[in-house]
VEXDREN-2710 file (C-alpha; in Angstrom, 1 decimal):
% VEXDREN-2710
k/r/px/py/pz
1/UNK/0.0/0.0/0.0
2/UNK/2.4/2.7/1.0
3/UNK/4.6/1.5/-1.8
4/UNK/2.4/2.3/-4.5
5/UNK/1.4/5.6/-2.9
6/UNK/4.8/6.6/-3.2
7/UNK/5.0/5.4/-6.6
8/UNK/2.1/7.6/-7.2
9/UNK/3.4/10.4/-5.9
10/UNK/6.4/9.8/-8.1
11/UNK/4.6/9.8/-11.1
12/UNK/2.3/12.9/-10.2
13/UNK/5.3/14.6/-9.7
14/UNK/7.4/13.4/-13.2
15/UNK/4.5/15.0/-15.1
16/UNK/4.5/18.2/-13.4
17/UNK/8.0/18.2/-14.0
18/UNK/7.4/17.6/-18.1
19/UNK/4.6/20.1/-18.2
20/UNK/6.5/23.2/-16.6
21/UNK/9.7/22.4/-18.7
22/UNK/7.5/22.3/-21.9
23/UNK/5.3/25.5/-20.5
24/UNK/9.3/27.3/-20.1
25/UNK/10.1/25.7/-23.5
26/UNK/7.3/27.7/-24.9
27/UNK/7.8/31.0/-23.3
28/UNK/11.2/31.2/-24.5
29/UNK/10.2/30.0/-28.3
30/UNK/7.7/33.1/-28.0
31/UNK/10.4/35.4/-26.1
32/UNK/13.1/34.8/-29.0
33/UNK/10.6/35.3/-31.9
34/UNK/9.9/38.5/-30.7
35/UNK/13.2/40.9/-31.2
36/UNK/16.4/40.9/-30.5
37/UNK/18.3/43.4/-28.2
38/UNK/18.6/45.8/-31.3
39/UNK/15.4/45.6/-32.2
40/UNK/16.0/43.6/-35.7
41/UNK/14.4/40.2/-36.4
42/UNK/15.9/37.4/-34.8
43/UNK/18.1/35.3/-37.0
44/UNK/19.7/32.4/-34.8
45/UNK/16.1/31.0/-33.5
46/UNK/17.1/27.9/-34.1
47/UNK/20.1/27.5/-32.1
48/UNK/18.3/29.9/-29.0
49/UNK/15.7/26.7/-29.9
50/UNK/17.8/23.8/-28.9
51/UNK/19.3/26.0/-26.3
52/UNK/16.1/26.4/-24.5
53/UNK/15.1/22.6/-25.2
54/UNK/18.6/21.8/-23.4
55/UNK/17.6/23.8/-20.4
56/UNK/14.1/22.6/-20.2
57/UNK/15.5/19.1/-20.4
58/UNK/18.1/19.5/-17.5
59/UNK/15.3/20.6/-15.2
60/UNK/13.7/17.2/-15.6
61/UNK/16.5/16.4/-13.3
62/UNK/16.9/19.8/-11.0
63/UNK/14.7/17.6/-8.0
64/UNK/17.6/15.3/-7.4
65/UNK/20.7/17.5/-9.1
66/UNK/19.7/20.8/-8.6
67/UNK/23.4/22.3/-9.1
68/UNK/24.3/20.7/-12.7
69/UNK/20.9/22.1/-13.8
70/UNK/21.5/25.5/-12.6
71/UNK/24.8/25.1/-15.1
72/UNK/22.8/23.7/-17.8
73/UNK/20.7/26.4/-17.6
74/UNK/22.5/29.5/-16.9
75/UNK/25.0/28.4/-19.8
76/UNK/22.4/28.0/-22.4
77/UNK/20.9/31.3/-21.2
78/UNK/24.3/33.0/-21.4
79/UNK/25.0/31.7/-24.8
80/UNK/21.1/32.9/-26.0
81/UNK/23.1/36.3/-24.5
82/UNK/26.1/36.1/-26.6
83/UNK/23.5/35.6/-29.9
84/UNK/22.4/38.7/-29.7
85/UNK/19.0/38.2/-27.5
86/UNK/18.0/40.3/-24.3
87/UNK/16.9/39.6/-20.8
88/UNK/13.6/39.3/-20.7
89/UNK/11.1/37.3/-18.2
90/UNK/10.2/34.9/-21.1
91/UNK/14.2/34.0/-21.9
92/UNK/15.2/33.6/-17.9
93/UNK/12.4/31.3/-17.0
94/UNK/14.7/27.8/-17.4
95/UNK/17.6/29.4/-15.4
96/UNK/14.7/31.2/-12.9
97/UNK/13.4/27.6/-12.4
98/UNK/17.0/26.5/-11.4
99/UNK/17.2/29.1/-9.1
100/UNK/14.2/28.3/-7.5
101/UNK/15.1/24.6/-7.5
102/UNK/18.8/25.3/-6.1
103/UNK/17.2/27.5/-2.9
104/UNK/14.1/25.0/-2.2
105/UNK/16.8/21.5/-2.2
106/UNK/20.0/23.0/-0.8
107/UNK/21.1/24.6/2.1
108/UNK/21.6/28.2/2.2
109/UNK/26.2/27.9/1.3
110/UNK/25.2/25.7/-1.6
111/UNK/22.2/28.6/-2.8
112/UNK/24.8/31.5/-2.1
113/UNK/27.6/29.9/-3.9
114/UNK/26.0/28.8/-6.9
115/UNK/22.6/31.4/-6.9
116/UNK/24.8/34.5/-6.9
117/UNK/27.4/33.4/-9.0
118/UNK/24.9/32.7/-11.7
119/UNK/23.0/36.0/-10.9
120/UNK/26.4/37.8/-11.1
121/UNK/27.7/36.3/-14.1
122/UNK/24.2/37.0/-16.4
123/UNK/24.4/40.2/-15.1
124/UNK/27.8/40.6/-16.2
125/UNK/27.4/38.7/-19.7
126/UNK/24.5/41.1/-20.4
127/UNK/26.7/44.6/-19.8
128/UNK/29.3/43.1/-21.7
129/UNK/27.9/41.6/-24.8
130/UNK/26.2/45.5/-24.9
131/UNK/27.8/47.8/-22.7
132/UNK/25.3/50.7/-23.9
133/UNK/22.3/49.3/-21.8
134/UNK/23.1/49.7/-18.4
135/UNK/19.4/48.7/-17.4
136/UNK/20.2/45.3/-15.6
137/UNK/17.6/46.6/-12.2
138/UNK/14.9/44.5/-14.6
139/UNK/16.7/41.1/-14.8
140/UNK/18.7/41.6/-11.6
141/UNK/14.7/41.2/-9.9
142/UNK/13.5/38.4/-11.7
143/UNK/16.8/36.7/-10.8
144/UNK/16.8/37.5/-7.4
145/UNK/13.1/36.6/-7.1
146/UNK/13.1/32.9/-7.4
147/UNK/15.7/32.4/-5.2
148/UNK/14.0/34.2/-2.6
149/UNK/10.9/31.8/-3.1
150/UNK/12.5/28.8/-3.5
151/UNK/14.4/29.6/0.2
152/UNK/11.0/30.7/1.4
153/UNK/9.8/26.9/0.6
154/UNK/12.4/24.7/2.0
155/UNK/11.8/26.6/5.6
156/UNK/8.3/25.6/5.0
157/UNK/9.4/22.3/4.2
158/UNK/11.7/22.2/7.2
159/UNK/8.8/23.5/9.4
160/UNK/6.5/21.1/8.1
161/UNK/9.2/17.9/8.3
162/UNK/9.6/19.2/12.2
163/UNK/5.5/19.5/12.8
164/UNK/5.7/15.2/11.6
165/UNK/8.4/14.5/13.3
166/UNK/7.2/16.1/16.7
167/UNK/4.0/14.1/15.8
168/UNK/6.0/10.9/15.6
169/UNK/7.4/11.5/18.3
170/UNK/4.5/12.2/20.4
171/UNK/3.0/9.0/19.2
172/UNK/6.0/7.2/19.9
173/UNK/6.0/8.5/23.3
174/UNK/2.6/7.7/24.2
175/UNK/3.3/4.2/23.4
176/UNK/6.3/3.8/25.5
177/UNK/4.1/5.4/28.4
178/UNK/1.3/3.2/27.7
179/UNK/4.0/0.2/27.5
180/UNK/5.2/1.5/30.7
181/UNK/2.3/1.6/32.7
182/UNK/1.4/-1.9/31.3
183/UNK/4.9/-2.9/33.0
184/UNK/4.2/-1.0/36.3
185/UNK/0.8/-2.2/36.9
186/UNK/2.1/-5.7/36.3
187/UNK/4.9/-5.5/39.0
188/UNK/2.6/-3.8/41.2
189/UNK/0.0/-7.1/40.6
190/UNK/3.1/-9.4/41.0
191/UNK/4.2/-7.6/44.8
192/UNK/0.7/-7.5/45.7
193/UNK/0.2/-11.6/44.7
194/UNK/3.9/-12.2/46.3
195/UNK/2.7/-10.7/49.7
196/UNK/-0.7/-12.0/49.5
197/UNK/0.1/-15.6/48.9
198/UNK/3.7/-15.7/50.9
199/UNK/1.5/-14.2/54.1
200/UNK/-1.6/-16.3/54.0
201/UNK/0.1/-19.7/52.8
202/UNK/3.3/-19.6/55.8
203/UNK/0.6/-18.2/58.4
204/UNK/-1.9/-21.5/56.8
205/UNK/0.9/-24.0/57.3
206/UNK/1.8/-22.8/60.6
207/UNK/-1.7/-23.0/62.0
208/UNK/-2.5/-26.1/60.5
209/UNK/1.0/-27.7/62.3
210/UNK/0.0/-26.1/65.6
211/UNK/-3.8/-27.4/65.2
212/UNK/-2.3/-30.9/64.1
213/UNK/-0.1/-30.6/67.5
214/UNK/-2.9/-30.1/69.9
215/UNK/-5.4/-32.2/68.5
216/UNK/-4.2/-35.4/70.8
217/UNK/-3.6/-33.1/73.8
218/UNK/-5.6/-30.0/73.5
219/UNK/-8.7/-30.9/71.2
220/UNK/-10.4/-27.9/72.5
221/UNK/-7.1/-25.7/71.0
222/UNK/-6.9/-27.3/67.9
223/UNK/-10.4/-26.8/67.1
224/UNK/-10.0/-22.7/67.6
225/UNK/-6.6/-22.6/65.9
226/UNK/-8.4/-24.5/62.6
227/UNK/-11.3/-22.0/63.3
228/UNK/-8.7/-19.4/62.8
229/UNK/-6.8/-21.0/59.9
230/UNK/-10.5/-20.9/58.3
231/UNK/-10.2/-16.7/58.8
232/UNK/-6.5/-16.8/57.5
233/UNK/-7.9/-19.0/54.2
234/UNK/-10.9/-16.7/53.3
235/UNK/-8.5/-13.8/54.0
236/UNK/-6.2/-15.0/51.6
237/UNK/-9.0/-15.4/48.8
238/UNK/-10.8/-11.7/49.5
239/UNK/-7.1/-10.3/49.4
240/UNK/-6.9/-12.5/45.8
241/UNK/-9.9/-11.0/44.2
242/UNK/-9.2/-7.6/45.4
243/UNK/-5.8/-8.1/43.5
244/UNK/-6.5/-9.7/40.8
245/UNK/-9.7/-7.9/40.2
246/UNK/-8.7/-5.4/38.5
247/UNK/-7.5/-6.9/35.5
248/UNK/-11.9/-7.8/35.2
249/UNK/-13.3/-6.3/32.5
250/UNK/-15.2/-3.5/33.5
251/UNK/-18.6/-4.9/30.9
252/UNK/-18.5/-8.4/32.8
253/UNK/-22.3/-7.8/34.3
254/UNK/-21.9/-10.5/37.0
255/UNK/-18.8/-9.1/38.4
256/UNK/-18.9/-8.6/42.4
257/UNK/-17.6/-5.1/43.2
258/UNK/-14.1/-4.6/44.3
259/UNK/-12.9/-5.1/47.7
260/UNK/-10.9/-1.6/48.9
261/UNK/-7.0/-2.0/49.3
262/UNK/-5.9/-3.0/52.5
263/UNK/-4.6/-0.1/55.1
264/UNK/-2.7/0.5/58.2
265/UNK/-6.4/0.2/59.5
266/UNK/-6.2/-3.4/59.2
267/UNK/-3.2/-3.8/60.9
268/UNK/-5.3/-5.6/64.7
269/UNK/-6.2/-8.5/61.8
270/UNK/-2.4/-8.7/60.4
271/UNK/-1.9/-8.9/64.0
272/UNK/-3.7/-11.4/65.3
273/UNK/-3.4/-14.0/62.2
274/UNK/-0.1/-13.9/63.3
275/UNK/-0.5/-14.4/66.9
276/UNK/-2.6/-17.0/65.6
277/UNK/0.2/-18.8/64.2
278/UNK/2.6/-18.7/67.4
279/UNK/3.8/-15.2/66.5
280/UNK/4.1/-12.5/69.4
281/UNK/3.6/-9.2/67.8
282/UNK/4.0/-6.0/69.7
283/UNK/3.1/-2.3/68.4
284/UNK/4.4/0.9/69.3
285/UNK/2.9/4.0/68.1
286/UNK/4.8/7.4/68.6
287/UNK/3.6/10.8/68.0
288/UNK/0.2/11.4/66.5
289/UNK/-1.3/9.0/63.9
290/UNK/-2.3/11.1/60.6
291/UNK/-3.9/9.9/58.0
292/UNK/-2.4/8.5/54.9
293/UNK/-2.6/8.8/51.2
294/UNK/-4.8/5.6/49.6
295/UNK/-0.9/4.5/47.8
296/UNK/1.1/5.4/50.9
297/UNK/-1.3/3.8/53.3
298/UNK/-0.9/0.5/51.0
299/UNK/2.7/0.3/50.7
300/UNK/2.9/0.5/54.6
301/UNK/0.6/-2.3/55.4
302/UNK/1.9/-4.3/52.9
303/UNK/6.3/-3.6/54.0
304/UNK/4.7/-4.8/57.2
305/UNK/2.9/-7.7/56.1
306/UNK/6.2/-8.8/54.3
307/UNK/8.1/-8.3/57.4
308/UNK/6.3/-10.2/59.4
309/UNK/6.4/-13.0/56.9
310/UNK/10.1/-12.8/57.2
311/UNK/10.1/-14.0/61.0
312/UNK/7.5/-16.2/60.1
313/UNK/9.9/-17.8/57.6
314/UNK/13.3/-17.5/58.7
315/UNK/13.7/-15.8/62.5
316/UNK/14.4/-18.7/65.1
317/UNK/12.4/-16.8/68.3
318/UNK/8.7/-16.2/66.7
319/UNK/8.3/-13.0/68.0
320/UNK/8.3/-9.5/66.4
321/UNK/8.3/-5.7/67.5
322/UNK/6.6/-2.8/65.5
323/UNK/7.1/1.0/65.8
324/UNK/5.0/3.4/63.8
325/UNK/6.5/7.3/64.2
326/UNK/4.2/9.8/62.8
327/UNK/7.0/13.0/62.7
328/UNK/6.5/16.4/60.3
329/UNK/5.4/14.9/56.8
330/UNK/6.9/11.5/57.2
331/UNK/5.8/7.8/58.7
332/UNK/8.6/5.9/59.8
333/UNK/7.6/1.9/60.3
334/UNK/10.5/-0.1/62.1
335/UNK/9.9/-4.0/62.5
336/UNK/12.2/-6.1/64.4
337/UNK/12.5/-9.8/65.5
338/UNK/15.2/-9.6/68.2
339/UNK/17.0/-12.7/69.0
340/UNK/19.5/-14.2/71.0
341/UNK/22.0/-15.1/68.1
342/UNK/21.5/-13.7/64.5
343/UNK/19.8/-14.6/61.6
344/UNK/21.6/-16.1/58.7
345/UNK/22.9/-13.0/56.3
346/UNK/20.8/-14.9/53.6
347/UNK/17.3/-14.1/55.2
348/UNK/16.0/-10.8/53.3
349/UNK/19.3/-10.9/51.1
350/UNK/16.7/-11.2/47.9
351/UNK/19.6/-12.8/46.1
352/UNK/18.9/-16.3/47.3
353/UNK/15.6/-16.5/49.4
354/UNK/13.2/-14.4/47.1
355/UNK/12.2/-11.5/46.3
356/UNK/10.6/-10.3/49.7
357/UNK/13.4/-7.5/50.2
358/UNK/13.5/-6.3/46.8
359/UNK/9.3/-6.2/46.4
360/UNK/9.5/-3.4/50.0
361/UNK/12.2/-1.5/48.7
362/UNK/10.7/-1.1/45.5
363/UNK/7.2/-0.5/47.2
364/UNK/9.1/2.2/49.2
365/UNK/10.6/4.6/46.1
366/UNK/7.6/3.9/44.6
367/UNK/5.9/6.2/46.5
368/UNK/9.4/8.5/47.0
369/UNK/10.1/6.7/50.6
370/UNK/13.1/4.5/51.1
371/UNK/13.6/1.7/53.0
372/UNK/16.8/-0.2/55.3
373/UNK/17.0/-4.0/56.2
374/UNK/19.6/-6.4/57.8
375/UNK/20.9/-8.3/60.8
376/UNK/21.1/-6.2/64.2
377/UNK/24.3/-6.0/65.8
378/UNK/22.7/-7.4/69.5
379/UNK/20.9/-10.3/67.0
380/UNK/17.8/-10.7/64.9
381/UNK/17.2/-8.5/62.2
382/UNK/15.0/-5.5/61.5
383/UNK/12.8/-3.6/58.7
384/UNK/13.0/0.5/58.7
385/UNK/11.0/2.4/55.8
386/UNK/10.2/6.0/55.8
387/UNK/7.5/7.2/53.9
388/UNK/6.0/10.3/53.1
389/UNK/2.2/11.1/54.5
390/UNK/1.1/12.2/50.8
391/UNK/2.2/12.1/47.5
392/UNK/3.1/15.0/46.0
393/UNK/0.8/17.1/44.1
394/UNK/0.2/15.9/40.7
395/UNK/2.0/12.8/41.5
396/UNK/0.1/9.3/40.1
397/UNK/2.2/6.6/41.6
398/UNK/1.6/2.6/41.5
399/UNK/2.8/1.3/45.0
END
């Protein structure tokens, strides 16, 4: 398709090029037949003839050499000079055309060099050849003229190449944003399905080992730790479709509506599924509690909820200490499992273990916080993210 239009355009533009070189043709066949410079008959037609025809057949190729038909031209005009002819409008329309052609497909050196050297030189050939008329004002304009066009076309050219290319570009753009988005919301599905599952399936396995524990000794336990391993399971699935919901079509008409992301606000359930599981967690709340931003307030809940998976997983004492600081325009969350002897260097490396570490740091500059974690010096290991209260105006970020 785009071939052929291009081949179209070729040929549209091949017979416009034969038309005006027979139209110029013309005009000089009727410029020469008029008079001569004295005023006598003409009586080299001929030869002024094939001149012209030379010229007219050197523009068919001015679009792709617009120099060598600029020579062809203003030689075969010079010689029409030399016969005896003057300047008219109707003799200079092959080497005006050149001009024209030279200013609209060059730069402006090339158009210089080669348009005022032609300009000069047909000036100069027609003083000489009669150096009685000194009225050159006349021919100097038509000369000058085309080459002021033709310049005044290739910067609307230029401006209209820059106008598509901006356009291109802005397209191109807008498809690397929307490719980039795609790839955000993607990792932020995969972190949210990470915590999600990691959480609910270690805090499932631990209650179902501690219910399987009691159930010889302590029936009466194991029956409330199951009942609370039946809270961790449906937690797990309405966490699930809250994730995963989103990528529902919005037309589906049987769709259930969305459950709303999870919040610091449901930190007393995080809590106690843990607890649940054999996990003492404690929680420390300094300064004022303010409220968050929807993508801040996310983020937090869920660098905690991977924390606490981490001593789930990994810590050898199952017990963990959280510290909220509201302070100026920042939260600062600290968890740590403190223990008598240190965790392996491996636990929260993300090199080896998962992704936990990597998923809360990249929660944290998602939303322009930051985030710390390693082994303590006095044992265990610990989890410190700041975060701002609220994003930044105009900000739109994907925690």
């Amino acid at each position: 398709m785009i071939t052929s239009l291009t081949r179209g355009t070729e040929r549209r533009r091949q017979i416009i090029d034969m038309l005006t070189a027979l139209a110029l043709w013309v005009g000089v066949v009727l410029g020469d037949s008029l008079t001569t410079r004295d005023g006598s008959p003409p009586t080299a037609a001929r030869p002024v003839h094939a001149l012209a025809a030379l010229s007219c057949l050197a523009l068919l190729a001015s679009r792709r050499h617009p120099r060598a038909a600029l020579v062809v031209t203003a030689a075969s005009t010079a010689v029409t000079l030399v016969l005896g002819y003057d300047l008219s409008p109707l003799l200079l329309g092959p080497v005006m055309a050149g001009l024209y052609r030279l200013a609209a497909r060059t730069d402006d050196r090339t158009t210089h060099a080669y348009g005022f050297t032609t300009v000069a030189a047909l000036i100069c050939a027609s003083v000489l050849t009669d150096p009685k008329d000194l009225q050159v004002a006349g021919p100097l304009l038509w000369l000058l003229l085309p080459l002021a066009w033709g310049h005044t076309a290739r910067l609307q050219d230029a401006c209209l190449a820059a106008v598509h290319a901006r356009a291109e570009h802005a397209e191109r753009t807008r498809e690397e944003e929307a490719r980039h988005r795609v790839m955000e919301e993607r990792m932020r599905i995969a972190r949210d399905l990470h915590d999600v599952v990691a959480h609910h399936m270690i805090l499932a396995d631990l209650q179902a080992r501690t219910a399987a524990r009691f159930a010889a000794t302590r029936p009466e336990q194991s029956q409330k730790v199951l009942a609370e391993l039946t809270g961790t399971t449906r937690s797990a699935l309405r966490e699930l479709r809250a994730t995963v919901g989103v990528l529902r079509q919005d037309e589906e008409p049987d769709s259930a509506p969305l459950e709303p992301a999870p919040g610091l606000d449901q930190l007393p359930e995080l809590i106690a599924a843990c607890e649940s599981a054999g996990i003492k967690v404690t929680v420390t709340t300094e300064g004022e509690p303010r409220p968050l931003s929807p993508g801040v307030d996310l983020t937090a809940f869920r660098i905690v909820q991977e924390a606490l998976t981490n001593v789930t997983k990994h810590a050898q004492s199952k017990a963990a200490h959280i510290r909220l600081g509201y302070a100026h325009a920042r939260l600062l969350i600290t968890v740590t499992n403190e223990e008598a002897a240190p965790v392996p260097v491996t636990f929260g490396s993300g090199s080896a273990r998962g992704f936990g570490l990597m998923g809360m740091r990249e929660r944290a500059r998602s939303v322009g916080g930051e985030l710390r974690a390693g082994p303590r010096d006095a044992g265990g290991f610990e989890v410190t993210t700041a975060l701002p209260l609220h994003l930044g105006h105009g900000e739109c970020r994907t925690p």
